[in-house]
C-alpha positions in Angstrom: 2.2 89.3 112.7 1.5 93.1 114.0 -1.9 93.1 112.0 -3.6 96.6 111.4 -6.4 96.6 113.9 -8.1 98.9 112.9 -11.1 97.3 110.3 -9.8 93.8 110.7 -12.6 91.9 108.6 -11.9 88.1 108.2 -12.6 85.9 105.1 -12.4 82.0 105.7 -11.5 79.8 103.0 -12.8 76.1 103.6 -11.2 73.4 101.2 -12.7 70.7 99.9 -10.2 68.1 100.7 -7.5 67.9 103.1 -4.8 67.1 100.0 -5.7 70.5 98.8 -3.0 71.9 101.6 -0.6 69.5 99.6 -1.1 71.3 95.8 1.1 74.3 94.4 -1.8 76.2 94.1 -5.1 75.9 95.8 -8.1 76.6 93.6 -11.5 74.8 95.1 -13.0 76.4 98.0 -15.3 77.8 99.8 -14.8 81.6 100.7 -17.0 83.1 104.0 -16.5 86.6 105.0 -17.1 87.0 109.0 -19.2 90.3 109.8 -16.3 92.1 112.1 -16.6 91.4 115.6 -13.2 91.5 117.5 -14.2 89.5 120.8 -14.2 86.6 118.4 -11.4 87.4 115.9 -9.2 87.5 119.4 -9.7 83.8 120.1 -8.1 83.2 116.8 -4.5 83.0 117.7 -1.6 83.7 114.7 1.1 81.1 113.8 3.5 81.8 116.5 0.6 80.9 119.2 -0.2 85.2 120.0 -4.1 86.7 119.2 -4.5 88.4 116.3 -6.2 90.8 118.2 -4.4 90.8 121.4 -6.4 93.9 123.0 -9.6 92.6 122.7 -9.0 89.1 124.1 -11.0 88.1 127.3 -8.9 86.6 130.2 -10.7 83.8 129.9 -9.8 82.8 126.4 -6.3 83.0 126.9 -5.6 79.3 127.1 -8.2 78.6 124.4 -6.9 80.4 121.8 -8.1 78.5 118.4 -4.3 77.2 116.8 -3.4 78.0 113.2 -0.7 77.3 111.3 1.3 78.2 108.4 0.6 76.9 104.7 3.0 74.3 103.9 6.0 75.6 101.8 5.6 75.6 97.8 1.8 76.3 98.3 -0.7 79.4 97.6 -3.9 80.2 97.3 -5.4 81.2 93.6 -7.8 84.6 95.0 -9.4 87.4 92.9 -6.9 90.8 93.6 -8.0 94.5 93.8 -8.0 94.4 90.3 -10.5 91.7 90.0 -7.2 89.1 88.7 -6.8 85.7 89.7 -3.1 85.8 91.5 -1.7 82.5 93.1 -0.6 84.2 96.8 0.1 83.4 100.3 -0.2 86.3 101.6 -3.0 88.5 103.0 -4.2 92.0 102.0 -1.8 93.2 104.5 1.1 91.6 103.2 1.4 88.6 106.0 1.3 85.1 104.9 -1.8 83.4 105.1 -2.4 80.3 107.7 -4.7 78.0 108.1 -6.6 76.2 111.0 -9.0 73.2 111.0 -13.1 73.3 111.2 -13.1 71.5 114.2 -11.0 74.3 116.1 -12.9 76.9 114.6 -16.3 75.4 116.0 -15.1 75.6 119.6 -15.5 79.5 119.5 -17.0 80.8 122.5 -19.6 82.8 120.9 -21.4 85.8 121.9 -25.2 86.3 123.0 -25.2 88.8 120.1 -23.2 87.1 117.5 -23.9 89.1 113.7 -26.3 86.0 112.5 -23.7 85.6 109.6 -21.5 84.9 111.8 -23.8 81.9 113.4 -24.7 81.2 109.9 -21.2 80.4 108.7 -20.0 78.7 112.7 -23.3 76.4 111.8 -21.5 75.5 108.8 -18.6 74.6 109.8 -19.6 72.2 113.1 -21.3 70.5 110.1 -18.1 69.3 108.4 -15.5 66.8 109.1 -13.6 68.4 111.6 -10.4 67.9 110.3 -11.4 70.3 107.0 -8.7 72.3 106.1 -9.4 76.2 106.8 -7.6 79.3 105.0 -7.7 82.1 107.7 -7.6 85.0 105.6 -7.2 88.8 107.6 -8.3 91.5 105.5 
């Protein structure tokens, strides 16, 4: 994807229901933005299996990267804009598309001793859902 690194924040959106992925536009969610910490933002990997933060990935994630994938065709996700406007999009503030990735996957995260505790807050929440729960993985 060749993200900007520099003051990569991350925003989840967790659906509702798995059909969601199936709608033209996605509308009910959840939206959780991660405090920025890299050494977990590398274990997410982008669609074509890479990190999205390839420098800061430990040697020993490398083969436990968590998978995501791309929305399905015809779909986007309704989000406020810079201008405070609902837009129907599948793209990211950088101008990537969107993917998304399952609960479950996002739970196995090895997480640092000094994880941001909104960061632990909103991992908590997660491990709590069914772990096939649909999750927009949302760079900005």
């Amino acid at each position: 994807m060749g993200l900007v690194k520099i003051g990569l924040d991350l925003k989840i959106r967790v659906l509702h229901h798995k059909e969601q992925l199936l709608r033209p536009e996605i509308t009910n969610y959840d939206t959780l933005r991660f405090e920025r910490d890299s050494s977990v933002f590398a274990q997410i990997a982008e669609t074509d299996g890479t990190s999205a933060v390839p420098d800061q990935l430990e040697p020993e994630h490398e083969d436990s990267l968590v998978p995501t994938y791309a929305l399905p065709q015809g779909t986007a996700v309704v989000k406020t804009n810079e201008n405070n406007r609902l837009e129907a999009t599948r793209k990211n503030s950088y101008g990537y598309e969107m993917a998304y990735t399952t609960a479950g996957a996002l739970s196995k995260l090895d997480l640092p001793e000094d994880l941001h505790p909104r960061n632990r807050a909103i991992l908590a929440y997660l491990k709590k859902l069914e772990q096939d729960t649909p999750v927009i993985i949302d760079w900005c």
